[in-house]
N, C-alpha and C positions, 0 to 999 in steps of 0.2 A: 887281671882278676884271678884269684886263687882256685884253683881244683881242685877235687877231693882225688886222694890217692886211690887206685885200683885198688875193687877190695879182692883179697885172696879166697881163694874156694877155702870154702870151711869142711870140716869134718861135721862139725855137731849136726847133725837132725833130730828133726821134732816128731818123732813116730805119727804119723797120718794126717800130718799138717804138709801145705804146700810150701815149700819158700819160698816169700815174697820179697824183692828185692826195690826200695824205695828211693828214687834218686833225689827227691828235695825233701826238707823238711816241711811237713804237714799239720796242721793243728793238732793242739795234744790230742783233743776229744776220737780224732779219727786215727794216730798214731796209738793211744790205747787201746782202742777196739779191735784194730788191727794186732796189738801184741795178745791179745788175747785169745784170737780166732786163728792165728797163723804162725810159721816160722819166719820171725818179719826181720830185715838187716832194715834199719832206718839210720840215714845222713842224720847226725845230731846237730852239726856246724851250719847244715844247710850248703855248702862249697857246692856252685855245679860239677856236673860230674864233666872229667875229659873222658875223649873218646877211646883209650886206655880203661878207663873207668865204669865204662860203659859196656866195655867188651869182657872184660873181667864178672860182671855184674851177669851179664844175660850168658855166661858158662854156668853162672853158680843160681841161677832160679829157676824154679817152673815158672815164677810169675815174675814181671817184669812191671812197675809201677811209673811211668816218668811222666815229665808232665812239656810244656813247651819249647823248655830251655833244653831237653834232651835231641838229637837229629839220631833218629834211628832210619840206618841208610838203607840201599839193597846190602850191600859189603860187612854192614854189623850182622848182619840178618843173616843173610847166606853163612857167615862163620859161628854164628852160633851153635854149641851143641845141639843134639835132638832133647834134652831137659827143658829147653824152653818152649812153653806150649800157646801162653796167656802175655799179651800183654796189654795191661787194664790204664790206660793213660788217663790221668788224672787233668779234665778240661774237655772241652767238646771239641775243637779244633786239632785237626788230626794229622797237618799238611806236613809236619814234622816225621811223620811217622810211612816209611813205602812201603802202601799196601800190596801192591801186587807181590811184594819178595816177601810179605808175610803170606799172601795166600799161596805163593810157589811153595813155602815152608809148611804152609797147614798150620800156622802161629795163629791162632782167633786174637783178635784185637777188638778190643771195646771204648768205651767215653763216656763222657759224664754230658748228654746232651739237656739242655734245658734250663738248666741249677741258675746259670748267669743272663738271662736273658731280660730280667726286668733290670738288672744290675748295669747292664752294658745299655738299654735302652734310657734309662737314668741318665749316665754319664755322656752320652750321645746327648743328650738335650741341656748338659750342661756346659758344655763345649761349644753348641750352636749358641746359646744365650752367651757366654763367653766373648766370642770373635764378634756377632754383629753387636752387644752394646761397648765392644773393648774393655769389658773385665779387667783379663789379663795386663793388659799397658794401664789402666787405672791403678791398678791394686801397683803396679811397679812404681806411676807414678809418687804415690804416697811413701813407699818403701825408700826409696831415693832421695826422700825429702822437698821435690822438686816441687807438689802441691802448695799453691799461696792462695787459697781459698778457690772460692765458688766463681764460677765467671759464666755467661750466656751462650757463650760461645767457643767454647774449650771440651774439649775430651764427648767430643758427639760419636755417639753410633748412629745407628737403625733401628727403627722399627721393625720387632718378627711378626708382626701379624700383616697377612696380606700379603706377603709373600709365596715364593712356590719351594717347595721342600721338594728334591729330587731325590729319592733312594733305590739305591741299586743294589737287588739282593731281598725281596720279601720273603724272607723265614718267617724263624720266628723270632728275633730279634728287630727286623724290619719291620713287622708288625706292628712289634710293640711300640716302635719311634714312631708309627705312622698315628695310633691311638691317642699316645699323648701329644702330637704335633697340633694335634685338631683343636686341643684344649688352648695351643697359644695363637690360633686362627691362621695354623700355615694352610696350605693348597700343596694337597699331597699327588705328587706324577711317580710313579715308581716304575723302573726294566725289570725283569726276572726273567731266568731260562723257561719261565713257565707261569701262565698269568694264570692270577690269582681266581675262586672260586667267584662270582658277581655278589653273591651275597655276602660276602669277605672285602671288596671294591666298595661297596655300599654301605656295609658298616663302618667304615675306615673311613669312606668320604676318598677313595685314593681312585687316580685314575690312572689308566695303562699307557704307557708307552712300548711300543714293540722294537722300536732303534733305540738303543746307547743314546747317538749321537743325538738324536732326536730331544731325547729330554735333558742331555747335558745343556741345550743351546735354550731351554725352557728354564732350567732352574736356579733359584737364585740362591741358596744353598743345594751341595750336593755330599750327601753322608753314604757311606759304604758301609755295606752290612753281605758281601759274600764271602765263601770261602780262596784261603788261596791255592789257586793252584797252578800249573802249568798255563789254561787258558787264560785266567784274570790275572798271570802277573805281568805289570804295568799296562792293567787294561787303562786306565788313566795314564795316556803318554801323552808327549806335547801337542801331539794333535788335536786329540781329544777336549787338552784343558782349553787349544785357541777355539774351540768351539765356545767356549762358555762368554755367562755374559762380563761384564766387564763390571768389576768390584763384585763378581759372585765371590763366595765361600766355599770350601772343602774340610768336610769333616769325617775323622777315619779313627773309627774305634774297631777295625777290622783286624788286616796285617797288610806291616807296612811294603809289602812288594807288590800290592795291588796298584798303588802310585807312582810310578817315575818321578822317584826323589827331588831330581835334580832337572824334570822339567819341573814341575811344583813350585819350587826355590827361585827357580830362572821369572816365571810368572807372579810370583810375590815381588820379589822385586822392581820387577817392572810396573807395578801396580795395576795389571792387568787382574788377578786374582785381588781383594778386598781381605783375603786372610785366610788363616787358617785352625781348624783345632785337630789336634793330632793326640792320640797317643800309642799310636804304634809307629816304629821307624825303618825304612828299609834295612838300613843297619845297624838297629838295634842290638846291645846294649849302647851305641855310636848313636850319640842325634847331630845333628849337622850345625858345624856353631851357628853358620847363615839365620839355619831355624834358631837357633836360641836368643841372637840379637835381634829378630824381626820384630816389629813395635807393634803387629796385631795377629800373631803368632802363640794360640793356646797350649805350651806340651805340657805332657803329663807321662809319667814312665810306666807307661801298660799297666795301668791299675783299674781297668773298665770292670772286671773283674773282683777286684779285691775288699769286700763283705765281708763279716765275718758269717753269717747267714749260708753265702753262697758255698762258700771253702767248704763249710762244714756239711753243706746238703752236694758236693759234688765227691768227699770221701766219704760219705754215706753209700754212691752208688758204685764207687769203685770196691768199697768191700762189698754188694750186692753182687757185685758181674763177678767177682773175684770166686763167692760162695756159691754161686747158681751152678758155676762152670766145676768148681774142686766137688760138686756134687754129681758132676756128670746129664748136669743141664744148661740149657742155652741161656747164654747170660743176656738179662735183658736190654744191654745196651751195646750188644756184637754190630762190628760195621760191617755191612755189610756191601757187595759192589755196587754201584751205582750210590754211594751215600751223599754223592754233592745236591 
């Protein structure tokens, strides 16, 4: 995949505007607003930036805009000038981004929380509908040619209602899958670092598990909605999945390091997992051919996100955090510690 070149420090400034320094291309609506409010360098190509690219970029801004394709390390952070003060990451998911070498720096960093949450709980319920009626291997079937009509007993899923929907991770995105589960008559068990308010359980119709393992061995689908970090990555390892039941489902609109890939894969095959829908990958932009030849295998390339709605209401709040903060107020969506 191509990179965009280092861009070089500029001379030109924009008298009492910030530089703002953009590493993807972003809708026009919020790349105009942005050229109008700011001293803005926008990727026109859209190229990810290399980390060359990267390093060059956070020399030459106060503000830094990237989004999850960028890894902003301790090592970029630490070498950065003292010009860089902001970095306003475009997305809510922030695991790309090490906070503590931005707070060692005194860097405020902010996010666009909230913008994609119906968006990503959407695409979460179309991925569970996906893998248990086999979608995805129908729709191939026809594509193949291999369809010779209608038959009784050909191309069967499941039924989702009456089943137990397992979610691990009640945000607000958890939430939202938990609200519309109920409409397809799932039986919602959810874990979280922290259970849910009762009258929040009881709107939801969700009920609490306090072990992982406890309701992985309950649930007949099991979708992730935490963030990733050091604790959750492959909190889904092979142990974990021989808990489950046998033809359960896994669904991951998360990131894909929260999975052991390649226990996953190893349990698809065996047909001890029933499927899967995925659209994030441990190594992504890499999805694993395994996964791509699986015959009840949903991918999709990280698009839980991609609205035009959402894009546009989460550059709306990056030029907010960008203009609260170049005014010398606290931008409203600063992360702060403890943000998991």
């Amino acid at each position: 995949m191509p990179t965009a070149a280092p861009i070089p420090p500029s001379s030109r400034r924009v008298a009492g505007k910030p530089r703002v320094i953009v590493t993807r291309r972003l809708l026009p609506e919020t790349e105009a607003r942005m050229a109008e409010l700011f001293d803005v360098v926008l990727n026109p190509d859209d190229h990810p930036f290399s980390r060359d690219a990267l390093a060059a970029a956070m020399a030459d801004a106060d503000v830094l805009v990237p989004t999850v394709t960028d890894t902003i390390d301790a090592d970029l952070i630490a070498a950065a000038p003292g010009r860089l003060r902001l970095i306003a990451n475009f997305g809510a998911g922030i695991d790309h981004i090490d906070l503590g070498a931005a707070r060692a720096r005194k860097i405020m960093v902010t996010n666009t929380p909230g913008v994609f949450t119906d968006d990503t709980a959407d695409m979460t319920l179309a991925l569970i509908l996906s893998v248990t009626r086999r979608l995805n291997y129908g729709g191939r079937v026809v594509r193949n040619g291999q369809w010779h009509g209608w038959a009784p007993s050909t191309l069967l899923g499941h039924r989702v209602g009456g089943r137990v929907l397992g979610i691990v991770g009640m945000g607000r995105i958890g939430q939202a899958v938990a609200h519309r589960a109920r409409a397809f008559g799932l039986t919602v068990v959810y874990h979280s670092r922290h259970r849910a308010p009762e009258a929040l359980e009881t709107m939801l119709g969700a009920h609490y598990a306090a072990d992982l393992d406890t309701l992985l061995a309950q649930a007949d689908i099991l979708t992730l909605h935490c963030p990733a970090t050091p604790e959750t990555h492959h909190l889904i390892d092979a142990r974990r999945i021989a808990l489950m039941k046998p033809g359960a489902f896994i669904i991951n609109t998360a990131r894909g390091k929260i999975v052991e890939e390649d226990a996953m894969i190893a349990a698809l095959m065996s047909g001890h997992l029933g499927g899967a829908g995925l659209d994030v990958f441990e190594h992504e932009p890499v999805v694993d051919q395994r996964l791509r030849d699986h015959h009840n295998v949903a991918i999709l390339p990280h698009m839980g996100s991609a609205t035009v709605e959402g894009r546009i209401a989460s550059g709306e709040k990056v030029i907010a955090n960008i203009r609260f903060w170049a005014d010398g107020h606290r931008p409203p969506d600063q992360v702060l510690e403890g943000w998991r």
